[in-house]
N, C-alpha and C positions, 0 to 999 in steps of 0.2 A: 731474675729468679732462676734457681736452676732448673735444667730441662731434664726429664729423666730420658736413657737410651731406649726403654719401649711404653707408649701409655698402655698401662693396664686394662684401659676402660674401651678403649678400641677395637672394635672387630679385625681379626685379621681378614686383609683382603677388602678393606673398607671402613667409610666413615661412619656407615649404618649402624646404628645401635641393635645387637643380636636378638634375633626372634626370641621369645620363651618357649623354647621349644617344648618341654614339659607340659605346662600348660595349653598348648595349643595342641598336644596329641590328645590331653583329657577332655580339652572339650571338643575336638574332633571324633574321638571314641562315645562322648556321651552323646553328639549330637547325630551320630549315624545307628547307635540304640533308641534315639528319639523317633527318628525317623522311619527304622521298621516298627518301633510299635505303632507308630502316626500310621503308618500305611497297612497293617494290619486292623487297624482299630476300623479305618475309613472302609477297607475292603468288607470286613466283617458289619459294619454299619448299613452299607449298601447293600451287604446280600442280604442281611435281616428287613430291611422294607423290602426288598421285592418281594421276598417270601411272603412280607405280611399284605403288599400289594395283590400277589396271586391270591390268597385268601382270601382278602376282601372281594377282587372280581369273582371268584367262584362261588360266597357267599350269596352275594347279590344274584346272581344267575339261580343258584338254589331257591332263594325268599322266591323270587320271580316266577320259578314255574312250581312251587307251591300255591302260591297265587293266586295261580293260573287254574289248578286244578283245582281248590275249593271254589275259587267260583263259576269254572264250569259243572261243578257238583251241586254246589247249591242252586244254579241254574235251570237245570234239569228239574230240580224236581220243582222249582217256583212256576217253568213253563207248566207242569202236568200241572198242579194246585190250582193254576190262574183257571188253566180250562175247565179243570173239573168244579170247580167253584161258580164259576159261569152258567155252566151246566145244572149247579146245582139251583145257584138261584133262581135258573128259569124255570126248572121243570118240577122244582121241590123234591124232598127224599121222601115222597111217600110210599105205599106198599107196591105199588107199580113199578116204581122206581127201584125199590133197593135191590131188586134181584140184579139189573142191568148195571147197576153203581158195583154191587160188590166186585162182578164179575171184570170190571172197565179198571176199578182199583186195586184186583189181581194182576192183571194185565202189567198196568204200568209199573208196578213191582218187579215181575218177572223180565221188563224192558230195562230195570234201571237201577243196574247190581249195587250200588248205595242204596238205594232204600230197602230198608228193615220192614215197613210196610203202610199202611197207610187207614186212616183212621178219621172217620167221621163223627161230629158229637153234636150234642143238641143245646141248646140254650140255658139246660142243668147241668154240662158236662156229662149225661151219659152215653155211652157207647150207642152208635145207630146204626152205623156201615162200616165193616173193615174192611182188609185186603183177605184177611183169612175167613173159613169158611165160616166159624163159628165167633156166636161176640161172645167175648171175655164176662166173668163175672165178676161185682164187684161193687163196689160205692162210685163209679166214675172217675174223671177228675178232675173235677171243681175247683180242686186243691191245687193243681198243676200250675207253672208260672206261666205256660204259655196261654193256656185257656183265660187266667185273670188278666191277662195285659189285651187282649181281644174285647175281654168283656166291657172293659174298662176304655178302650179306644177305639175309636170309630177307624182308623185306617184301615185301607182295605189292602198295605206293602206287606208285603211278607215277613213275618216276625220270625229270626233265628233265638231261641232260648238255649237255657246251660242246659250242659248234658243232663241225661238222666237213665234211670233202669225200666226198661219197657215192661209195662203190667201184662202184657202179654207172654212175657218168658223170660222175662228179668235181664233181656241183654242192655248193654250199654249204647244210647242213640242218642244223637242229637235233632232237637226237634226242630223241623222247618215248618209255620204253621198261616193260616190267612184265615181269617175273619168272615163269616157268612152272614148273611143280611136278609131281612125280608126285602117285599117289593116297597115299602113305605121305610126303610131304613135303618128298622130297629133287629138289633140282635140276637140271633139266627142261631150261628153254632158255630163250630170250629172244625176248619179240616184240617186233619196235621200230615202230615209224611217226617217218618221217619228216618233219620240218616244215621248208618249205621256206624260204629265209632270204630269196626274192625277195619272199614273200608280205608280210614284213614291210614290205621296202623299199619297196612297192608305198604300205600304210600309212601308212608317213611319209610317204612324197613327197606325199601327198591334204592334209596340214597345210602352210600356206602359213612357211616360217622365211625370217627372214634370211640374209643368204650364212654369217654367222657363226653362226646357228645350229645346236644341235646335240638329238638324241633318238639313245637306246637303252635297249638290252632288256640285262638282265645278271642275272645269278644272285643270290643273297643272300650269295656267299660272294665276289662284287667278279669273276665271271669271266665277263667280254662276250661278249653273243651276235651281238646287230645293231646296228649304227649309221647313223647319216645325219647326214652324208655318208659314206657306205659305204668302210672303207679295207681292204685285208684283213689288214696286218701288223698291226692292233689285235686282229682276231678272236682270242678266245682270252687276251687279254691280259685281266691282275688291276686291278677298281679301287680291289679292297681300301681301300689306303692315301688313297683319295682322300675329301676332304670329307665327302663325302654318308654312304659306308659308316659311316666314322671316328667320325662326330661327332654326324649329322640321324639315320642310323636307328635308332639305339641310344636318341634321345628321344623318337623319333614315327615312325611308320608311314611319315606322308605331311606334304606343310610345302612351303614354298616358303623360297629363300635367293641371297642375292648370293654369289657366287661367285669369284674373282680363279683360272683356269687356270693349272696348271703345267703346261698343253704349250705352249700357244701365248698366254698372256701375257692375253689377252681376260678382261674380267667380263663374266659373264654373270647371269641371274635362273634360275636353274633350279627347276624342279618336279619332285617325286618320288614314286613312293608305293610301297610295298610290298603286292603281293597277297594276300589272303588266304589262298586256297585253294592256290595255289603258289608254290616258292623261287625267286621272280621280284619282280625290281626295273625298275620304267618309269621314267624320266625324260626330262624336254626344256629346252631350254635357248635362253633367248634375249640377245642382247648386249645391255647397257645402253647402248648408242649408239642401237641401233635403239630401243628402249624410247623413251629420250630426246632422239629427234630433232626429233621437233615441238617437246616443251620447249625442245630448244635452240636452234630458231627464235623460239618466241616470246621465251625469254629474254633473245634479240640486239636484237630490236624491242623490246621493252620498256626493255631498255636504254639503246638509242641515242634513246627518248622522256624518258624522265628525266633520260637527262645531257644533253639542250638543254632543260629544263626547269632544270635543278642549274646549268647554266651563266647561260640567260636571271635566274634567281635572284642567281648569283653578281653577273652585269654589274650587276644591279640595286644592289644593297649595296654594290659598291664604287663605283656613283656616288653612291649614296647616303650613303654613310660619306663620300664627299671632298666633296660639299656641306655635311654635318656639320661633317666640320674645317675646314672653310673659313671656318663661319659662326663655329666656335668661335674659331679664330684672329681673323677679326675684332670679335668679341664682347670677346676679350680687348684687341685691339688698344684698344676701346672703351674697355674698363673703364681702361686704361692710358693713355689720351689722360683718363678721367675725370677719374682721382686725380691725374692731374697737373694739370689744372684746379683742382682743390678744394684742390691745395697750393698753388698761383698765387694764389688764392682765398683760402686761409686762412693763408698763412705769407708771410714776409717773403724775397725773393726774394735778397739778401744773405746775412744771416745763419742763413737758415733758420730763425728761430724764428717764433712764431706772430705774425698780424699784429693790428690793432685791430680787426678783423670777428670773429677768434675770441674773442681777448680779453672784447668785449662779450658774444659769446653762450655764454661758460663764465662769466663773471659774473652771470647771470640765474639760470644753471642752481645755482652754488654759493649761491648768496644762497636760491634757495628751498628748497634742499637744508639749508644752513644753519639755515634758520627751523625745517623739521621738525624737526629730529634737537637743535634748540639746542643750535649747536656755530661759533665761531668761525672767522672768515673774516679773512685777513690777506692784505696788501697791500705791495711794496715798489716803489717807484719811485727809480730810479737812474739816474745822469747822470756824462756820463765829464767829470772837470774840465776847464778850460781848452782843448776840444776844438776850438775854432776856432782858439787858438794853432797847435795838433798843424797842422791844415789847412793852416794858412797857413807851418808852417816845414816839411814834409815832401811836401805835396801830397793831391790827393784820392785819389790813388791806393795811398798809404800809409792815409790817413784810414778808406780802405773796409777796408784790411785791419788797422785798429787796432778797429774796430768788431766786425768777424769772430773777431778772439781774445776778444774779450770776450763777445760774443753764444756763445763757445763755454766760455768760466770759466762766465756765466749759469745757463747749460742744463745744465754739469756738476754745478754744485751742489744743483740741482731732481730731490733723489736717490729720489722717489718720481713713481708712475705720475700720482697728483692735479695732481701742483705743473703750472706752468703758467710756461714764459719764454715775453715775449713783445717785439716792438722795437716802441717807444709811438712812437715817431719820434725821427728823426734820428739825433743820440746819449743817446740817452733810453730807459731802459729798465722795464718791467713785470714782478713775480714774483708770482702769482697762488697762495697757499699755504690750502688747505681746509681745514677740521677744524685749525687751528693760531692758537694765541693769541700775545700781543704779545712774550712773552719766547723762543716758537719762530721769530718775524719774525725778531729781532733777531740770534738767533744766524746763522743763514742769509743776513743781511747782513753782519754782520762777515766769514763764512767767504767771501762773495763779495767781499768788502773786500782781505781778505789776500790771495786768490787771483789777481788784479788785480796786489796787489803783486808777490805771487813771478815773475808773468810777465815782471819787470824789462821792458819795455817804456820806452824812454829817449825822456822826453818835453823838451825844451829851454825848453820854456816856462811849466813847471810850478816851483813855487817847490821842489820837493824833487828834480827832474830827472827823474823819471821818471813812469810815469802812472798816475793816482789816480780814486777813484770816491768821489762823495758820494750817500748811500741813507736816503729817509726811509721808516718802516713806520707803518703802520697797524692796527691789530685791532678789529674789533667782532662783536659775536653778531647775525644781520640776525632780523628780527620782521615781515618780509612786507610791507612796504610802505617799504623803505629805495630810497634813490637811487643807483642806479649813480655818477652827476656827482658826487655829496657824497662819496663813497665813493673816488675818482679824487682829487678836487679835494683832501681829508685828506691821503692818500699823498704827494701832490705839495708841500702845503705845509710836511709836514714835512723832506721833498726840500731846499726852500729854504729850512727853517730849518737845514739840516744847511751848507748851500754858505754860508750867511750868519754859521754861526760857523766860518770857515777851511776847508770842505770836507776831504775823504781822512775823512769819519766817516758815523755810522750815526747818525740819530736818530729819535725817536718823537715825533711831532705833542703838543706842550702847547696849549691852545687859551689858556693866560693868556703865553706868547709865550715860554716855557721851554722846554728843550730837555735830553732825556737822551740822552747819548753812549753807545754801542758800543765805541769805540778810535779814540783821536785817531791820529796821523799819524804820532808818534813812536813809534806800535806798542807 
């Protein structure tokens, strides 16, 4: 097989098959764009749960000493209620009594800046004993929720009710109230204290919220007492059905949780917790805007540093990927200006087949190939007859393209990758056959003999009219020290023994001056 003088496919400088450099800058460039957003996205991930972490511990620390203070609030006045209740049932509110009750339920008023004031009633719900100097006038109130749930139960625990507008001056209180008994255990009257709903508002407003944010006070059965921002068509309103009641305290006391509002659309972080000692629920609430407002400045600055980082990256790669292509295309331009050289180089610029430079260096190569493997090396040398006639009755410009159809019968019949056509000069041709003894020459000459013929090619000056080829073959087994020239010079001579018995035949070199024919002329 011939060998060419550079593989094209070969790296230089090695056997390695060359990196794709191209594609290993693009997905170098894409996978170091992956990787700051990766590590932005992570960094901007972690500082958003801290942030939402801090919020949640400072949530819960706020529910907590809310807590803390409505049930030291409603404490307060449960302890005055117990005593003065005590007091009452022992000694009754008769006219004896009420001058020293009013004055003992002024007192504890004036002691216990939540209470609005405090309010004695009798088993009709009318007024008997206040904190103020004078009783209110009026219908009582019978009507009230806290007086019907007294009346209606024998516990003697302190009942918290919804808010309400005090008949005594309309303000807004929530009533803390206990149930009076006689000595035989039937019902007495009601003693309420009232807790004042400013006291609370006073409370929130000391905690610093967002405009969106929100705290209140509400019962365990979802019915609001106070709020902030204080509205007063909420007072009194069920939160029943809302998240927190629904969902959080049925699993836990107390917890913190995002939120999405159905009044007004806002998420918020709300904290909550459920009192121990009374049917009272705290919570507060703050937006996740405010939560996430610093996040959301750093996030923008962090962003707009990575994307001229992701871009600086990008410009980079894509100059750097078009200096790649660049060198590649001219890499390639290279290798293709090579191989064209190396066929300039090694093949006949005419017929394209190979020239005497290749010729000589796949005879070197089969010959010691040959020796190893001891295996047969054949030779044909072929010559277009009366080829100067052709020249001289058609021109050279025919003569190149009489050469051309043969140089392509040649190469058609050299049906394996080994074989080797090659133009020896002029009109004079070479079949360089490997691994192949004198009777596989021989056929392969005949078949280039006929092939010749069949191309009917009309030569005028040939004794049969048309154009013929005379082919001498050679074979020998080479033994490592044979002569290229001797090897040439056989092929050739049997060449001219073939043209010197009437040419249009095939023969094989006799060295006593004989000559065996392939197919004479008459086919």
């Amino acid at each position: 097989m011939p060998i060419p003088i550079h593989d094209p496919h070969q790296a230089p400088g090695g056997s390695l098959k060359r990196l794709p450099l191209r594609k290993a800058a693009v997905l170098f460039t894409v996978a170091v764009c992956l990787c700051l957003f990766g590590l932005l996205y992570l960094q901007l991930e972690q500082s958003r749960r801290q942030d939402l972490a801090v919020a949640q511990m400072a949530s819960a620390n706020l529910t907590r000493a809310m807590a803390q203070q409505a049930e030291d609030t409603f404490l307060a006045a449960d302890l005055v209620l117990t005593s003065l209740v005590d007091w009452v049932e022992d000694d009754g509110y008769g006219a004896a009594q009420k001058t020293r009750l009013q004055k003992t339920f002024a007192r504890r008023v004036q002691q216990l800046e939540q209470l609005h004031g405090m309010f004695l009633f009798d088993n009709k719900g009318q007024w008997v004993i206040t904190s103020y100097p004078d009783l209110p006038h009026g219908n009582g109130v019978a009507d009230r929720e806290y007086f019907k749930f007294h009346q209606q139960n024998v516990s003697t625990v302190a009942h918290i009710g919804p808010a309400i507008r005090s008949r005594e001056n309309g303000e807004w209180i929530i009533p803390i109230s206990k149930r009076i008994n006689d000595r035989a255990g039937n019902f007495q009257g009601v003693l309420m204290a009232g807790i004042k709903m400013s006291y609370f508002d006073r409370f929130f407003e000391s905690f610093s919220l967002d405009n969106n944010g929100i705290m209140f006070l509400g019962l365990t059965d979802g019915t609001l007492l106070a709020r902030r921002p204080f509205d007063e068509g909420l007072v009194g309103s069920s939160l029943a059905q809302g998240r927190i009641y629904r969902k959080l305290l049925p699993d836990a006391p107390a917890g913190t949780a995002m939120i999405n509002s159905v009044v007004d659309g806002v998420t918020r972080l709300y904290g909550y917790r459920q009192l121990a000692a009374y049917p009272l629920v705290v919570a507060a609430a703050t937006s996740r805007d405010t939560i996430l407002k610093g996040w959301y400045e750093r996030a923008v600055q962090s962003s707009v540093i990575v994307a001229l980082l992701i871009l600086g990256v990008g410009l980079f790669g894509w100059v750097f990927i078009h200096q790649v292509r660049d060198g590649e295309r001219i890499e390639k331009n290279l290798r293709k200006a090579q191989l064209t050289l190396e066929q300039i180089a090694t093949h006949d610029s005419l017929t394209g087949l190979a020239n005497r430079r290749l010729f000589e260096r796949s005879l070197e190569i089969e010959f010691a190939r040959g020796a190893r493997q001891v295996s047969p090396v054949s030779l044909i040398m072929l010559d277009i007859d009366f080829f100067k006639r052709y020249n001289d009755a058609y021109g050279h410009v025919a003569g190149d393209h009489c050469l051309t159809q043969v140089a392509q019968v040649v190469k058609t019949c050299c049906q394996r990758k080994a074989d080797l056509a090659v133009r020896y000069g002029g009109e004079e041709f070479a079949v360089l056959l490997p691994d192949t003894d004198i009777n596989g020459a021989l056929a392969i000459a005949g078949q280039i003999r006929r092939s010749v013929i069949d191309k009917h090619i009309t030569h005028s000056g040939s004794p049969t009219g048309y154009l013929t080829v005379s082919l001498g073959c050679y074979s020998f087994i080479p033994n490592g020290n044979d002569s290229l020239e001797v090897f040439i010079q056989r092929a050739d001579a049997a060449l001219y023994q073939a043209k010197n018995a009437g040419r249009n035949r095939a023969a094989v070199l006799s060295l006593d001056g004989g000559i065996a024919e392939l197919m004479r002329s008459d086919r």
